[in-house]
N, C-alpha and C positions, 0 to 999 in steps of 0.2 A: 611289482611284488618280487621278492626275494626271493632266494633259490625255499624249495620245505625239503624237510627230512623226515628219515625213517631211521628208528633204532631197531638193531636185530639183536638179541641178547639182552637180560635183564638183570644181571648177577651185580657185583657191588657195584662197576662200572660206571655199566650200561644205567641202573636205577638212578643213580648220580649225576648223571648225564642229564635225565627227564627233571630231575628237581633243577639243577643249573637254569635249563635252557627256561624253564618257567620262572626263576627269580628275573633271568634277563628281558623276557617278552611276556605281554600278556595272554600270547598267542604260542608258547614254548615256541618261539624261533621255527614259526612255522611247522611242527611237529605236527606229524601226517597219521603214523603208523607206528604199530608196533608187532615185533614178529617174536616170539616167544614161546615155548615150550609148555608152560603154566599159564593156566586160565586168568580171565580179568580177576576175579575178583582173588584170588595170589596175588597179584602184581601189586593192585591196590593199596592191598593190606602192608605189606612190603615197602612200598613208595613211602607209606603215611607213615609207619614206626620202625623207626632202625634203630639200632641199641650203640653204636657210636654216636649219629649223628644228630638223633634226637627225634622228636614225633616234627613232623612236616607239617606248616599250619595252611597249605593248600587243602584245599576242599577235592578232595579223592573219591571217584565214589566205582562203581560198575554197571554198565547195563546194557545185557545181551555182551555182543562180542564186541563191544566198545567202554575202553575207559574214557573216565571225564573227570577231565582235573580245572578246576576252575571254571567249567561252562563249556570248556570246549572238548569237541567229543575227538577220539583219538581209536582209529581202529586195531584191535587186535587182531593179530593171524599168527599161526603156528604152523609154521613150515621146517623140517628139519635141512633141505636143500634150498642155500640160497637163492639158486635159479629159479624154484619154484615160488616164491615171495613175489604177489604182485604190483611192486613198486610202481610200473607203469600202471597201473587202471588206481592206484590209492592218489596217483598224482604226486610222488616224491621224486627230487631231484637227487638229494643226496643222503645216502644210505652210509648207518655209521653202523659196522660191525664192530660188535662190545663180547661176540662168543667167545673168542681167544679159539678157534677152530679152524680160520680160514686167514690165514697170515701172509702169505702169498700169494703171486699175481695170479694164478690160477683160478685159487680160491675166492678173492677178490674180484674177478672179471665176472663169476658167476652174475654178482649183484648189476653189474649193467647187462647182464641177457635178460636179466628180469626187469628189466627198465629205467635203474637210475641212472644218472648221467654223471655222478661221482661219488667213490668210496670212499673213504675212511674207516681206516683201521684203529684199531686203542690196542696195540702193539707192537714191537719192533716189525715189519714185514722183509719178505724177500722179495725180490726182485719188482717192488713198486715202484713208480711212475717218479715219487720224492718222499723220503723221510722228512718232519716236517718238525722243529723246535722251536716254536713263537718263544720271540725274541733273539732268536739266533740267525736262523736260519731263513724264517717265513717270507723275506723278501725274495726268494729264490721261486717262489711258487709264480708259475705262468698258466694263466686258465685254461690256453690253448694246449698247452705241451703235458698238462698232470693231470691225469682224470685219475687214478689209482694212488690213495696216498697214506703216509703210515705215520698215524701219530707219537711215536717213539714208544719207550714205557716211561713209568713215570719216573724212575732212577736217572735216564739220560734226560731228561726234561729239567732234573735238577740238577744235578753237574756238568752239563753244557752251557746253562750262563755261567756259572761259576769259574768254568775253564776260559770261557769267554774271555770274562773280564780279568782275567790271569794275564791269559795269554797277553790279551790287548795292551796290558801296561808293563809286563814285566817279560813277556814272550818264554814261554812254555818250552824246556828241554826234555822234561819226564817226567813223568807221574804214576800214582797209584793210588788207588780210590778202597773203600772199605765201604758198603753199605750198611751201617746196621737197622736191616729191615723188618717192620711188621708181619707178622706171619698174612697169608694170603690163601686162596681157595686151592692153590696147586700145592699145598703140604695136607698131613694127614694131622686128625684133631683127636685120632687117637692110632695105635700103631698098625700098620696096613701096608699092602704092596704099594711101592712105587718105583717109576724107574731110576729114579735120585735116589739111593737107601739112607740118606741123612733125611730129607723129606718125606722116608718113610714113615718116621718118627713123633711121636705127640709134640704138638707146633706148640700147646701152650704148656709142655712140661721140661723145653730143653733149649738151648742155646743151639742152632743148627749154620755152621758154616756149607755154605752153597757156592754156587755159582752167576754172574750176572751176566749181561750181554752188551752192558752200557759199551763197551770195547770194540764190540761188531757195532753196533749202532753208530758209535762217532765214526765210521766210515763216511757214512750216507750224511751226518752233520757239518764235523769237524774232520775233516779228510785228512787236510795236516797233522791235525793233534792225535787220528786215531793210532800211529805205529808208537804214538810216544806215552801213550797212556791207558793200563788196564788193572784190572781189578775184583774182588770176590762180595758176597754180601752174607752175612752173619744175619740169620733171621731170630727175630726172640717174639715173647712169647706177649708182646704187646697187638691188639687190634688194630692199630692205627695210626700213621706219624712215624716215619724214618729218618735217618741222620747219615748223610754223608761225610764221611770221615775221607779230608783230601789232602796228597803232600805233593806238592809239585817243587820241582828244580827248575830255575830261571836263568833269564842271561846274565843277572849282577845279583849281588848281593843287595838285602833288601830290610828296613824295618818293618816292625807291627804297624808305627804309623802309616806308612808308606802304604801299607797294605789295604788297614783299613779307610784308608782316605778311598781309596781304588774302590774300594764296595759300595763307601758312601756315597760317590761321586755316582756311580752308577745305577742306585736304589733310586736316587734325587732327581733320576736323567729320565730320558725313554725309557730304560728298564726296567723304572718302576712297579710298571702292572706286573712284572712278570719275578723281579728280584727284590726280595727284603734286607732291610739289617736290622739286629738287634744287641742293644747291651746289655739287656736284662738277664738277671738269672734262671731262665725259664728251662723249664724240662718237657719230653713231649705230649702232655696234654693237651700244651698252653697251645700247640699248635693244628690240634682237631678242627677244622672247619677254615683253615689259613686257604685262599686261595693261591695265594703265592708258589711258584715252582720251586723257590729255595727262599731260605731265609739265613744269611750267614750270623751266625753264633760270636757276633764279634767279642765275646772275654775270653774266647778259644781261640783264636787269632796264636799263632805262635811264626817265629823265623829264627832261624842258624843259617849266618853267611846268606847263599843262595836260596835256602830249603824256605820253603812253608807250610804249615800245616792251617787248614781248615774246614770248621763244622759249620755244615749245611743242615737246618732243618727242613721237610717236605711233610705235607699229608697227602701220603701217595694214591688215597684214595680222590678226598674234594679237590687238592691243587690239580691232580691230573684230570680228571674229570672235566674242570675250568679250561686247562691250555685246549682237550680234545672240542671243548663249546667256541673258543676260543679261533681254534681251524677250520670249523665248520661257518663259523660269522666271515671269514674270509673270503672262503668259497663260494657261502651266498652271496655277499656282496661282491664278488666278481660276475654272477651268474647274475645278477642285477642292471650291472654297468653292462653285459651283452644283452638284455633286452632292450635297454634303454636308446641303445645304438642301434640295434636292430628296426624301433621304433621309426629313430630319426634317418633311418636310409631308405624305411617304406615310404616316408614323408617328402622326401624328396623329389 
């Protein structure tokens, strides 16, 4: 049996996460638990109709402090202290925090005093075990050495293949990135204290230049590329589906074909699950429900000389949501391959 998990947080995420892992398994990828603020039948209701992504055609239901999605029963607990969540007695191996609360190792180490054996975070983290970018980076993960891990956000999840495959062909001297992002739970929907005073601001009445972290994050990714490349995100006043606006400087001078062959080679390869292309003329609706970490904008493809510019489409909610199901299939099936050995050493 493969590693099970527990979601802690239920907000766009975390709920995304729970649909995912049930399109992937019959069993939501071993989904144990659920820890959360709001009662089952909130969650439920929630799970089954989202106004982006559409009414969920799994069979959702509540009863008592267990949801039941498909047949199988899934418990609910509310605990505001992660240590206090009893991972150990629900039987979860791996605990995926979706609160956006507990982002470092501190916070993060909570969840194994309560008994899981690996975290996962769905944000950039401090000081964790390994930042983690399927398709980039993910070969880097050792079961032994990472028990604390941080799924990026979804901004560096989309412009780390991107730079990736920059880098890899054309090698990467600097760059500058533009996110223009979807508004998100951490803006206000109407105008309110916050400690950003442009996120103070009505998310769906204004053009709001912010701030990103994709910058700190390529540390823990892209180590090389992280001095050489940073960047700000323009939130507007869309739900769902951001666009990476990227211009990098290279070691030669380069064409659009040159470019776009680079993408396609790459969409065509391994990459695939993780990086799109397109030539269509599509805008971000087309991209609501794309599991894809990026999808390059190939009629936006531009070059001068050395310079490049290109648009990345993301649905920063489902793409990310997939890569964070994505790291967690990893992990189980590492925690798989140490039973199985464990097995054949007692056999011995």
């Amino acid at each position: 049996m493969a590693g099970t998990l527990g979601v802690s947080g239920v907000g766009r995420i975390g709920r995304l996460l729970i649909r995912r892992a049930f399109e992937r398994s019959e069993d939501g990828m071993g989904l144990r638990a659920i820890n959360s603020a709001y009662p089952a039948g909130t969650i439920a209701h929630l799970l089954k109709y989202d106004t982006v992504h559409g009414t969920w055609k799994a069979d959702v239901r509540e009863e008592g402090d267990e949801l039941i999605i498909n047949g199988r029963r899934i418990r609910i607990v509310s605990e505001r202290d992660p240590e206090a969540i009893p991972w150990k007695d629900l039987g979860v191996d791996i605990a995926i925090d979706a609160t956006g609360k507990f982002n470092d190792k501190e916070g993060a180490t909570k969840h194994l005093n309560a008994g899981a054996r690996k975290v996962i975070i769905t944000a950039p983290g401090k000081r964790m075990d390994l930042t983690v970018v399927m398709g980039v980076n993910d070969d880097k993960y050792d079961a032994e050495k990472h028990t604390l891990l941080s799924a990026a956000s979804c901004t560096t999840n989309c412009v780390a293949p991107v730079l990736h495959v920059l880098d890899s062909a054309f090698q990467v001297k600097s760059g500058w990135m533009t996110t223009v992002h979807s508004y998100t739970n951490d803006q206000k929907h109407m105008d309110n204290p916050h400690s950003d005073l442009r996120r103070a601001r009505a998310c769906t009445q204004s053009i709001i230049p912010t701030s990103t972290g994709v910058g700190k994050a390529l540390v823990d990714v892209l180590p090389h590329l992280a001095p050489l490349v940073n960047g700000i995100a323009v939130r507007v006043p869309t739900p769902d589906v951001s666009l990476v606006d990227l211009t990098v400087q290279v070691n030669r001078p380069v064409d659009i074909h040159e470019v776009q062959q680079a993408f396609i080679k790459a969409a065509e390869g391994p990459m695939g699950p993780i990086l799109g292309y397109s030539d269509e003329p599509l805008v971000s609706t087309d991209f609501i429900g794309c599991d894809k970490s990026a999808v390059i904008d190939g009629q936006s493809i531009m070059t001068a000389s050395d310079q490049i510019k290109v648009l990345a489409w993301y649905d920063n909610e489902w793409g990310y949501a997939s890569r964070v199901m994505d790291l967690a299939s990893t992990v189980s099936e590492s925690m798989n391959k140490e039973r199985v050995e464990s097995w054949k050493e007692a056999l011995v």
